[in-house]
N, CA, C and O atoms as a GROMACS GRO file, in nm:
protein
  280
    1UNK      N    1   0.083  -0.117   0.000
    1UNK     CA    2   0.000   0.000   0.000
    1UNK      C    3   0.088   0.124   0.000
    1UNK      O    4   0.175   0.139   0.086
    2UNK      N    5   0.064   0.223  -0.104
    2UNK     CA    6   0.149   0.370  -0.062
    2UNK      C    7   0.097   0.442   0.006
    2UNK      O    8  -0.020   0.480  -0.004
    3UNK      N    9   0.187   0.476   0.097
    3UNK     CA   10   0.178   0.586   0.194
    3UNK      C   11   0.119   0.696   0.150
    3UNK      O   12   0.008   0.726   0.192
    4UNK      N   13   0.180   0.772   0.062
    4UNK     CA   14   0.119   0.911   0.032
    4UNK      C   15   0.043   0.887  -0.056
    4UNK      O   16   0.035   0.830  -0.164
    5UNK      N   17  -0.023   0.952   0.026
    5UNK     CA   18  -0.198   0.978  -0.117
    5UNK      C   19  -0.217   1.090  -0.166
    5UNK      O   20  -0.213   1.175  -0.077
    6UNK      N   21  -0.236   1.134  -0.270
    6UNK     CA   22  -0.252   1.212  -0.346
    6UNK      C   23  -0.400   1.287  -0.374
    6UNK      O   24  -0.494   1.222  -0.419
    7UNK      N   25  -0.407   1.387  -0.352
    7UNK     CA   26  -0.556   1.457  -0.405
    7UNK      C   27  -0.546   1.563  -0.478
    7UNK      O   28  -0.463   1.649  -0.449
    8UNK      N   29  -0.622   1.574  -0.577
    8UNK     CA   30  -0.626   1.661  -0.682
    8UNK      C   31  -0.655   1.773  -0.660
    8UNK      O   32  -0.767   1.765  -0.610
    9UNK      N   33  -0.621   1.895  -0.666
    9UNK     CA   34  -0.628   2.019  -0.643
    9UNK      C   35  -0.685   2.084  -0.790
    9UNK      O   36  -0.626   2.053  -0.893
   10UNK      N   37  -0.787   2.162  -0.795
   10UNK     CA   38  -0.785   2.153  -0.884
   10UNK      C   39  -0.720   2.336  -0.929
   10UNK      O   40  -0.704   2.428  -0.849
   11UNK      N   41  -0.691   2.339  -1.098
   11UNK     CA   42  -0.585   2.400  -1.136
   11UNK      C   43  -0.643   2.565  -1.056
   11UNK      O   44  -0.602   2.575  -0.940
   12UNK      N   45  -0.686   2.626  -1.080
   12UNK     CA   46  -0.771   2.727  -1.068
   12UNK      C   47  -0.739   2.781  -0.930
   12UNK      O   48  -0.688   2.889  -0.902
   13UNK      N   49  -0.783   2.673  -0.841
   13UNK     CA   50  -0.757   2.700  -0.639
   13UNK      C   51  -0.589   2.697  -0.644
   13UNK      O   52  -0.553   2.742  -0.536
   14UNK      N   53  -0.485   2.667  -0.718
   14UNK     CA   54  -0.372   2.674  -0.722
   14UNK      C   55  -0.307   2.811  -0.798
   14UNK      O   56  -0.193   2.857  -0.791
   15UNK      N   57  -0.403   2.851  -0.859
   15UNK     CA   58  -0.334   3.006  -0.914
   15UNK      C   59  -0.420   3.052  -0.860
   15UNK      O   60  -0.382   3.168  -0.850
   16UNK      N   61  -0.524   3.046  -0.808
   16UNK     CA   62  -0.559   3.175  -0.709
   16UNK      C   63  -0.456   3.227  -0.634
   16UNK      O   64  -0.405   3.339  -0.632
   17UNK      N   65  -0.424   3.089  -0.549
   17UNK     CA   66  -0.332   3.091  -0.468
   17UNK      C   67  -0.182   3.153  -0.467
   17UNK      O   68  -0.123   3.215  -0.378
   18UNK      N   69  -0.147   3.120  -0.579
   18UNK     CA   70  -0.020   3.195  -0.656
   18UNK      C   71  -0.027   3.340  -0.610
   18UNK      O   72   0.046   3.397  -0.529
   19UNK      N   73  -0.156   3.398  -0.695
   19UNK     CA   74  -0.198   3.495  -0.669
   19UNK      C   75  -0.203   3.588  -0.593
   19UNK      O   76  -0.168   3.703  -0.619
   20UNK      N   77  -0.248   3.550  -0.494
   20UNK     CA   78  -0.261   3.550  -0.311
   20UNK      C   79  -0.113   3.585  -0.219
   20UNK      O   80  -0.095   3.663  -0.125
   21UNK      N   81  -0.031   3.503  -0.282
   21UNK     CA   82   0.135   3.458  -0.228
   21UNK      C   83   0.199   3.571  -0.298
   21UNK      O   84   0.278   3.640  -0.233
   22UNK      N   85   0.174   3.604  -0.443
   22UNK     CA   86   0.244   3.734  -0.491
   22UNK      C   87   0.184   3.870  -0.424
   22UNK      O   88   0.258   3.958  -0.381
   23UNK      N   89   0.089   3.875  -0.420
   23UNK     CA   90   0.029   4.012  -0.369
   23UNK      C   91   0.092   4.035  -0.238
   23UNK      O   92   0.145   4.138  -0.198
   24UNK      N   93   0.076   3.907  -0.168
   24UNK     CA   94   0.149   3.949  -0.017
   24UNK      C   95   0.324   3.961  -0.033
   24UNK      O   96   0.390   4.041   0.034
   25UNK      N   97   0.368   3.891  -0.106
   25UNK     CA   98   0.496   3.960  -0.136
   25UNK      C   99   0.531   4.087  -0.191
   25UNK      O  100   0.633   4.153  -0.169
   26UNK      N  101   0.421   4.118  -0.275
   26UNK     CA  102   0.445   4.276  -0.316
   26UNK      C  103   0.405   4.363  -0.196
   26UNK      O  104   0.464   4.471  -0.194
   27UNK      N  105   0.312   4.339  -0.085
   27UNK     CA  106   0.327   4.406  -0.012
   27UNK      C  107   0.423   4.426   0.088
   27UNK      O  108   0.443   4.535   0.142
   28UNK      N  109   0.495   4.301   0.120
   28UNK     CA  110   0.591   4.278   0.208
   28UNK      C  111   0.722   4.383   0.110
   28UNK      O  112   0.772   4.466   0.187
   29UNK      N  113   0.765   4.390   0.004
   29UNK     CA  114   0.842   4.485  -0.070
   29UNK      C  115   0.820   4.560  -0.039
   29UNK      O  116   0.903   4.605   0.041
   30UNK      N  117   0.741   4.616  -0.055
   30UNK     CA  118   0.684   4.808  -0.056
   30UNK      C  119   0.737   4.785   0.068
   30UNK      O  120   0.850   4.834   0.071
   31UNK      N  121   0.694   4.710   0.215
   31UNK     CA  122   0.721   4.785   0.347
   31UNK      C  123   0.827   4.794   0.348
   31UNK      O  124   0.872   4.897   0.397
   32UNK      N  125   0.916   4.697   0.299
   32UNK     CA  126   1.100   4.671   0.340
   32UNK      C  127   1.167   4.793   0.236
   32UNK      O  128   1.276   4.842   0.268
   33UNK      N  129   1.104   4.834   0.126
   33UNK     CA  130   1.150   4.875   0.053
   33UNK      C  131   1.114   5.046   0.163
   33UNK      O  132   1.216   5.089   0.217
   34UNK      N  133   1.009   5.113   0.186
   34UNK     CA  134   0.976   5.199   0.274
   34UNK      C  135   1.043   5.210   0.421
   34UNK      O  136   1.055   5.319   0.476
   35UNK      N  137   1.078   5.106   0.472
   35UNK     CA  138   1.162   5.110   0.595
   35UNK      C  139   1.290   5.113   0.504
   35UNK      O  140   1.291   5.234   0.486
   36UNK      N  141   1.398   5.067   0.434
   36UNK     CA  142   1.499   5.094   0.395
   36UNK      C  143   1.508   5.262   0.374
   36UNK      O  144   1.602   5.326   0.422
   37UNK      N  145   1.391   5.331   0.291
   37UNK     CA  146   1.428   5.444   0.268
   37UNK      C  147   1.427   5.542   0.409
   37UNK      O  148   1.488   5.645   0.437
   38UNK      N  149   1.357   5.485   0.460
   38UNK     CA  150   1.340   5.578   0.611
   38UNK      C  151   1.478   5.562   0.657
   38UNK      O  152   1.526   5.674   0.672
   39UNK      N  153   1.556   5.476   0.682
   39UNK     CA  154   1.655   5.384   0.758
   39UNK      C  155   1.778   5.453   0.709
   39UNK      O  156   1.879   5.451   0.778
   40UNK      N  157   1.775   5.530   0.568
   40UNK     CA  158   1.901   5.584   0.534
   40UNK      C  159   1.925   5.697   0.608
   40UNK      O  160   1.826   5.745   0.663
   41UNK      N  161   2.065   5.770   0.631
   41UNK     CA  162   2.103   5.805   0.696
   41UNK      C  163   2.239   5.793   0.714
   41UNK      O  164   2.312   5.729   0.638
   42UNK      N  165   2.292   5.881   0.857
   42UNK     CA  166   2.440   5.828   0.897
   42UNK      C  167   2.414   5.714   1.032
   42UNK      O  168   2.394   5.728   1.153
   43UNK      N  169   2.427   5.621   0.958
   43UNK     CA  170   2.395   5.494   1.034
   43UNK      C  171   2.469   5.471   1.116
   43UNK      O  172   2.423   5.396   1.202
   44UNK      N  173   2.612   5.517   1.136
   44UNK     CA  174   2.701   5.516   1.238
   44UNK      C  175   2.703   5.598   1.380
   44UNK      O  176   2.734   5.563   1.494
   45UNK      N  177   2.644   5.759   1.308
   45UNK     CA  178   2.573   5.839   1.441
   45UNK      C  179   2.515   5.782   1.502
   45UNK      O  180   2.527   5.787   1.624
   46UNK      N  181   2.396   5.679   1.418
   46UNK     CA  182   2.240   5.630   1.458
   46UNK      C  183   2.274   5.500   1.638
   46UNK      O  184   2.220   5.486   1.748
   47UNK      N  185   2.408   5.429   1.549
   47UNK     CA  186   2.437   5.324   1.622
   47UNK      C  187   2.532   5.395   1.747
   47UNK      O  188   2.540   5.363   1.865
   48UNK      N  189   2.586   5.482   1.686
   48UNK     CA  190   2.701   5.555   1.816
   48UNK      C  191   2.579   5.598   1.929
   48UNK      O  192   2.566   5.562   2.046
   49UNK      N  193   2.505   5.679   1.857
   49UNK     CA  194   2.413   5.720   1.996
   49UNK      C  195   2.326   5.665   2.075
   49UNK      O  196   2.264   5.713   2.170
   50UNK      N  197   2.325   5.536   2.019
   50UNK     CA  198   2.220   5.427   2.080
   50UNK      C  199   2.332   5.348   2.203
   50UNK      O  200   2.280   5.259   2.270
   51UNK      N  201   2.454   5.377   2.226
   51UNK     CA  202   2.547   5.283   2.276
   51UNK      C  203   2.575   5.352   2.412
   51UNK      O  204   2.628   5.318   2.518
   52UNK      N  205   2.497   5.495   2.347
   52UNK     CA  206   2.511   5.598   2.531
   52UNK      C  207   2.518   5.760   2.492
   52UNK      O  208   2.486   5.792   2.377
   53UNK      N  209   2.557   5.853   2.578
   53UNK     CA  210   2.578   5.978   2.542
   53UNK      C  211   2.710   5.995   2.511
   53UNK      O  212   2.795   5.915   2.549
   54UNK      N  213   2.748   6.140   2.413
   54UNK     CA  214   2.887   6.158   2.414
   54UNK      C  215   2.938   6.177   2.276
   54UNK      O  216   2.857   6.159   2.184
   55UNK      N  217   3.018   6.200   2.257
   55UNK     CA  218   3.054   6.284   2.136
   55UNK      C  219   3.179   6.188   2.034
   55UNK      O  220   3.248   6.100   2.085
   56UNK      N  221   3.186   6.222   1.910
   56UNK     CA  222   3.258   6.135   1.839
   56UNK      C  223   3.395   6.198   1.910
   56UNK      O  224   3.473   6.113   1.953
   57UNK      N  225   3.434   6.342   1.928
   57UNK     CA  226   3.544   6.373   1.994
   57UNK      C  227   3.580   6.302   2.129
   57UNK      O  228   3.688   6.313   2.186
   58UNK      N  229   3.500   6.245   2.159
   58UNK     CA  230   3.559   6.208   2.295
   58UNK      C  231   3.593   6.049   2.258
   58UNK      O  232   3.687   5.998   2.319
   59UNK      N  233   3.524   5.974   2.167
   59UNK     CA  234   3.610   5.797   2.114
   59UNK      C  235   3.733   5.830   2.134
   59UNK      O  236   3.779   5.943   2.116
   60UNK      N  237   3.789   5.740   2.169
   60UNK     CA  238   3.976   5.690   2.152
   60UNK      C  239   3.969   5.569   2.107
   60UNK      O  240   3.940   5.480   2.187
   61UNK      N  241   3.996   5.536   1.961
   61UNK     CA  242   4.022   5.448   1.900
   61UNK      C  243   4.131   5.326   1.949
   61UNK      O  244   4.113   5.204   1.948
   62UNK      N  245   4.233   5.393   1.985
   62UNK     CA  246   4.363   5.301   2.004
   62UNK      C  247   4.299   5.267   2.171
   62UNK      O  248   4.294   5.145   2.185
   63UNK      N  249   4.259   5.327   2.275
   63UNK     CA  250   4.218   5.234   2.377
   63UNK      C  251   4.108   5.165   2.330
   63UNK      O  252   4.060   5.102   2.424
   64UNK      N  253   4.044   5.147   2.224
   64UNK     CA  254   3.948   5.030   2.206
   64UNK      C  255   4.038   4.900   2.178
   64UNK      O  256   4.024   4.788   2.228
   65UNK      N  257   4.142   4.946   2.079
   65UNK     CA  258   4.190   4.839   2.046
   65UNK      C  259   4.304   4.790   2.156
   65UNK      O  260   4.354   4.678   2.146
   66UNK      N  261   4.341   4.882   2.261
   66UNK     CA  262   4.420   4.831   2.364
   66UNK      C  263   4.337   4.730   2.452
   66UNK      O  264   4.377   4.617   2.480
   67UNK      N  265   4.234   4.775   2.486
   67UNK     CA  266   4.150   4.680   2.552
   67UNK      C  267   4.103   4.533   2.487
   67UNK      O  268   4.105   4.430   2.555
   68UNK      N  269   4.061   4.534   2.354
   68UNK     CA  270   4.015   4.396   2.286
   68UNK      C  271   4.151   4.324   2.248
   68UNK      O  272   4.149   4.216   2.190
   69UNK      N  273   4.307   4.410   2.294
   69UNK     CA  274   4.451   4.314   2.278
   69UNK      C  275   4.477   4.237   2.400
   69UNK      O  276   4.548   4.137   2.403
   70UNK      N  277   4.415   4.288   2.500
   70UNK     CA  278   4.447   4.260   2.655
   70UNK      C  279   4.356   4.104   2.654
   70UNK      O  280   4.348   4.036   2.756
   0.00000   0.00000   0.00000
């Protein structure tokens, strides 16, 4: 006896469906595509100021990297 059984779908309920699956991908675009444009920017300010207060003048580069040598 085989296991999988098979039922006929018929053609029509399968491109609806298509249908259905593209539209929601075109909408899912537009949003990602709409948050990307919002999102541009200086993304490095965005992330520097999320990490605390304080000014790019005040980073010291070489004690970052003294500390991640230690």
């Amino acid at each position: 006896m085989d296991m999988l059984q098979t039922t006929e779908v018929p053609s029509g309920a399968v491109l609806e469906r298509i249908d259905a699956i593209l539209r929601e991908l075109l909408e899912l675009r537009q949003t990602v595509a709409a948050q990307g444009r919002a999102a541009r920017g200086n993304q490095a300010a965005e992330l520097f100021g999320a990490l605390g207060r304080g000014s790019w003048e005040e980073y010291n580069l070489d004690l970052d990297w003294q500390r991640l040598d230690s």
